[in-house]
SEKOL-808508 format. One line per field, with one value per atom (N, C-alpha, C): residue number from 1; atom name; x, y, z negated. Coordinates in Angstrom, 3 decimals. Each point is the difference from the previous one (the first is absolute). Layout:
num	NUM|...;
atomo	CA|...;
px	X|...;
py	Y|...;
pz	Z|...;
This chain:
num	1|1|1|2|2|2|3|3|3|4|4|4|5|5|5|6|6|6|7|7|7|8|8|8|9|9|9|10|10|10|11|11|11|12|12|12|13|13|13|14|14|14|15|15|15|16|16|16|17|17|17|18|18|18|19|19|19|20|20|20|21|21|21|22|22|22|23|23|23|24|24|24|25|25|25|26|26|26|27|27|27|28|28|28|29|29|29|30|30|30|31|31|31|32|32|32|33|33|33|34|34|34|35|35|35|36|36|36|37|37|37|38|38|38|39|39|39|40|40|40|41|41|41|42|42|42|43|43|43|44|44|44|45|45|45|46|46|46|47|47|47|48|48|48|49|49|49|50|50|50|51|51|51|52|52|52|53|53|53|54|54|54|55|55|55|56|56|56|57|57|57|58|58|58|59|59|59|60|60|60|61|61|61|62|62|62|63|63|63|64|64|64|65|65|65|66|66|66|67|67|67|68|68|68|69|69|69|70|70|70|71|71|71|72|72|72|73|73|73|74|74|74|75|75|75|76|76|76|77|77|77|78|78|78|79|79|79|80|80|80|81|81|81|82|82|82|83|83|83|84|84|84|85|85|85|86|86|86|87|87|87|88|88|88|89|89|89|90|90|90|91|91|91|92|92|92;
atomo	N|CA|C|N|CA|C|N|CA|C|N|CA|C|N|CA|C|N|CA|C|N|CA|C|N|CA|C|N|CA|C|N|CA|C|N|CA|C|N|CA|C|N|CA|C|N|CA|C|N|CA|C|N|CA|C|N|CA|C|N|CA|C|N|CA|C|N|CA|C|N|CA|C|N|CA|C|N|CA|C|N|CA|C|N|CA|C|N|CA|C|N|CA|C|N|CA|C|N|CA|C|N|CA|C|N|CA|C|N|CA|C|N|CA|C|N|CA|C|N|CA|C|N|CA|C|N|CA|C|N|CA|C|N|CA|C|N|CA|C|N|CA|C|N|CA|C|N|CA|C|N|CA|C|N|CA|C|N|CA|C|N|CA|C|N|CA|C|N|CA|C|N|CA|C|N|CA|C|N|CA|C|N|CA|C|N|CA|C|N|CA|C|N|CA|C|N|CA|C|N|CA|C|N|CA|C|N|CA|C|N|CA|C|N|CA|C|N|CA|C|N|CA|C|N|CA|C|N|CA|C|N|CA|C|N|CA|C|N|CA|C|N|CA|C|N|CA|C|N|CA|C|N|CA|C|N|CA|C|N|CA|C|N|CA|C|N|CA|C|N|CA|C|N|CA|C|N|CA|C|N|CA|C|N|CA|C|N|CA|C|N|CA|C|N|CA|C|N|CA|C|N|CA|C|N|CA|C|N|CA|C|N|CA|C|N|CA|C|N|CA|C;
px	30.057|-0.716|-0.896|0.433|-0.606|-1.330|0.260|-1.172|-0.951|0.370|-1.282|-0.487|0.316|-0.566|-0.858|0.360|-0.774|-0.695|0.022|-1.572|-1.112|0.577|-0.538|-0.810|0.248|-0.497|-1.114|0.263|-0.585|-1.558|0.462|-1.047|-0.781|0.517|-0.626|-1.092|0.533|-0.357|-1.190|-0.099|-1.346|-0.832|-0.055|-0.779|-0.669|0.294|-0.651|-0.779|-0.915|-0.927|0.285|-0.540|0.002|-0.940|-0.434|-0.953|0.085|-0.349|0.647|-2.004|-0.032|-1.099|0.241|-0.706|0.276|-1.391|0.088|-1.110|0.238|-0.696|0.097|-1.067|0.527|-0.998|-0.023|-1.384|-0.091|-0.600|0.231|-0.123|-0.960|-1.375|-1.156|-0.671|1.197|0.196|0.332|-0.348|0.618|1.287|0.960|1.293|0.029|-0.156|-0.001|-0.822|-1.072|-1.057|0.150|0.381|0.262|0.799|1.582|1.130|-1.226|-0.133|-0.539|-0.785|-0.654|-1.176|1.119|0.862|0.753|0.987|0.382|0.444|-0.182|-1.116|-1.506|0.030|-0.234|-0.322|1.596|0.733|1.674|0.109|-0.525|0.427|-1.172|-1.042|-1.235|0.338|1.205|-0.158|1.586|0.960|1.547|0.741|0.602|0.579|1.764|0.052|1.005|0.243|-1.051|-0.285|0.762|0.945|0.412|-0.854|-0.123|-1.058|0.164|0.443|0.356|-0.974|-0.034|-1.067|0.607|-0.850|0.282|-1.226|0.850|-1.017|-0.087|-1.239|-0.412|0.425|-0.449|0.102|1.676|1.120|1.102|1.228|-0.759|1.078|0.927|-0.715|1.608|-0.732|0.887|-0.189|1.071|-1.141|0.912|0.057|0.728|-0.583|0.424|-0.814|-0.502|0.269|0.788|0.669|-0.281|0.525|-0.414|-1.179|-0.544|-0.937|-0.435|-0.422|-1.814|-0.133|0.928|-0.611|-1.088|-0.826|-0.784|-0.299|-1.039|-0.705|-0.769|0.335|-0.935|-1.478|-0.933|-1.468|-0.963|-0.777|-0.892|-0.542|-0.648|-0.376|1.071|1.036|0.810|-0.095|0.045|0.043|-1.187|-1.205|-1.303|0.164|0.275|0.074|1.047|0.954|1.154|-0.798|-0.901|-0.899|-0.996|-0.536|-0.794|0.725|1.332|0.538|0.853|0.247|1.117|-0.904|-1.807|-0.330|0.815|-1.302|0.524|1.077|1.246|0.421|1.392|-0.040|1.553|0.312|-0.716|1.028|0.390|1.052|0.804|0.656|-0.471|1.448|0.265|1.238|0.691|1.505;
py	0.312|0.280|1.241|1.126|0.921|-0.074|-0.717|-0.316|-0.628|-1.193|-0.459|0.730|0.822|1.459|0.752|0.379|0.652|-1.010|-1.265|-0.760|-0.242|0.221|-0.217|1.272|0.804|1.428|0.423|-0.326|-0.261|-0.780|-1.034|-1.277|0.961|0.093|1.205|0.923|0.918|1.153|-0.506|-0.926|-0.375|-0.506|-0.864|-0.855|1.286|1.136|0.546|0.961|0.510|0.704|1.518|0.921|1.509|0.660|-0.918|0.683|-0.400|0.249|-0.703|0.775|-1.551|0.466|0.656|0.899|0.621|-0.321|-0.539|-0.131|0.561|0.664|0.447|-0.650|-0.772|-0.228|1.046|0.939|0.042|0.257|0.777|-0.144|-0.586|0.536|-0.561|-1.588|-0.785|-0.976|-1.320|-0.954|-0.906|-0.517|-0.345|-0.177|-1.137|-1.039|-1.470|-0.415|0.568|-0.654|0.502|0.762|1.152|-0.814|0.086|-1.259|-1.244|-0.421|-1.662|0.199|0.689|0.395|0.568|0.350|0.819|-1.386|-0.675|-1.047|-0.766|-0.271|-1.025|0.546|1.045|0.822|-0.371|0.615|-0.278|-1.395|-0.825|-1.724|-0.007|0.595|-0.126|1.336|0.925|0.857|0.107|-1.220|0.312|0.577|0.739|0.326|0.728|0.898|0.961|1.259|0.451|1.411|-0.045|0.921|-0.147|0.576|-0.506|0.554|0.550|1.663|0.142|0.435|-0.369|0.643|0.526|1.118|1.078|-0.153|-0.519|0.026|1.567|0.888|0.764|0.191|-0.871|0.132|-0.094|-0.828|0.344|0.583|0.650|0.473|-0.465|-1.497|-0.857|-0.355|0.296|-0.725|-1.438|-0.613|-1.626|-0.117|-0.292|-0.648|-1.941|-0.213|-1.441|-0.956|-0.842|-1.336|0.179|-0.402|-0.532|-0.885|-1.510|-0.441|0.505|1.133|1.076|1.034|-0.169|1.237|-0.493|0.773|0.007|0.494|-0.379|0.353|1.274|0.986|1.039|0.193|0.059|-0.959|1.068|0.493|0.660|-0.927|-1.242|-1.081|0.220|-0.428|0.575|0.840|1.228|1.290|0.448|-1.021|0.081|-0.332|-1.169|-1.130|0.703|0.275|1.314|0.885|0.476|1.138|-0.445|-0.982|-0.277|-0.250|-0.243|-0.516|0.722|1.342|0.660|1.494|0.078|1.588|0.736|0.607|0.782|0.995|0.193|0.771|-0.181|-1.479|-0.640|-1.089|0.183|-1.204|1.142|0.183|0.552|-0.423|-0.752|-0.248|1.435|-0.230|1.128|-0.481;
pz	29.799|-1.225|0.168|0.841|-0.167|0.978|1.093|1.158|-0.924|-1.096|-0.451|-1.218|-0.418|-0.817|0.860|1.265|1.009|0.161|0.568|0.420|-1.319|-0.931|-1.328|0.012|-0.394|0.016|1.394|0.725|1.198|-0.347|-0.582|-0.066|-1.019|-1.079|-1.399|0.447|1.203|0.448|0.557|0.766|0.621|-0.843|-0.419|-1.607|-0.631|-0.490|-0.703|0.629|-0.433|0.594|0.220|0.829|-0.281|-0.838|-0.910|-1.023|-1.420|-1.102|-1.236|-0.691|-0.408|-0.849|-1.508|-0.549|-0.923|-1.222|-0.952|-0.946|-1.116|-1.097|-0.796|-1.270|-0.552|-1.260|-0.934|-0.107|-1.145|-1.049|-1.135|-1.475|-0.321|0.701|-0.647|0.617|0.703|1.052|-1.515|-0.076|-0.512|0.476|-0.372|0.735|0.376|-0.979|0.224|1.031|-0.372|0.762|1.533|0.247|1.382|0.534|-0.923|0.889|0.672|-1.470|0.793|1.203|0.198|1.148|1.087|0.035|0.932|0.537|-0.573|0.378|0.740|-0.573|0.820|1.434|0.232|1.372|0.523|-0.695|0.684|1.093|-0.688|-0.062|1.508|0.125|0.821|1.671|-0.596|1.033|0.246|0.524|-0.431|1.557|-0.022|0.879|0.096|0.631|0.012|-0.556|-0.705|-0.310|-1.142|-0.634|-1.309|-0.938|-1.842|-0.885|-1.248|0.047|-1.112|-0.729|-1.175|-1.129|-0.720|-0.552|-0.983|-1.576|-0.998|-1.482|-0.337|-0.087|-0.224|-1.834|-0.181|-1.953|-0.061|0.620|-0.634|0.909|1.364|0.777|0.618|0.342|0.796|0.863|1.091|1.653|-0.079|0.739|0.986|1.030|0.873|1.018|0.226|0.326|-0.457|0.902|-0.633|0.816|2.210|0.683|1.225|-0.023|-1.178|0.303|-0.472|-0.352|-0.622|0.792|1.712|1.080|0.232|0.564|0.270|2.203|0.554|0.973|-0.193|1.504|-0.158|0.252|-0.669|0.832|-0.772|0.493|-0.266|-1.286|-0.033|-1.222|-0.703|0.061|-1.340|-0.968|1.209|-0.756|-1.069|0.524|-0.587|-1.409|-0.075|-1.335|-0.707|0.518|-0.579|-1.123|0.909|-0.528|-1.213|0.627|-1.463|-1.131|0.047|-1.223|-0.449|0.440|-0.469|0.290|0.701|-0.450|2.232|0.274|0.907|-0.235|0.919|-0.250|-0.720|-0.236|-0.720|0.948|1.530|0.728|1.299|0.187|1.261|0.824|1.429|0.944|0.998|-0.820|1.439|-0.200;
């Protein structure tokens, strides 16, 4: 039992990335409309990266399912940008 906890964890450890994208919607950002557009890109750029977002207007972080990682790609990060404002998308 415990070997397949270790190969599990193992398998985990590789799958995810060493970087976690960081987005920040906000205030003066439409929310709805931002998700839907952020989605769109999700579904178009999917990978390993994990994606937490932070709502500016009510102070809550997510981080967001396994299918809404994302790929680290310079194009990403672009379309990121137009839709969420330089300066509210971070991978590190």
């Amino acid at each position: 039992m415990i070997a397949n906890q270790t190969i599990v964890a193992k398998t985990l450890a590789e799958t995810i990335a060493d970087t976690t994208a960081y987005l920040k919607i906000p205030t003066n950002v439409e929310q709805k409309q931002a998700l839907s557009e952020l989605y769109a890109v999700f579904k178009q750029s999917s990978g390993n990266v994990p994606v937490v977002i932070y709502y500016e207007q009510t102070d809550d972080t997510r981080l967001l399912p396994e299918k809404n990682w994302v790929s680290n790609t310079e194009e990403l990060q672009e379309s990121l940008e137009k839709i969420l404002g330089k300066g509210n998308v971070i991978f590190k």
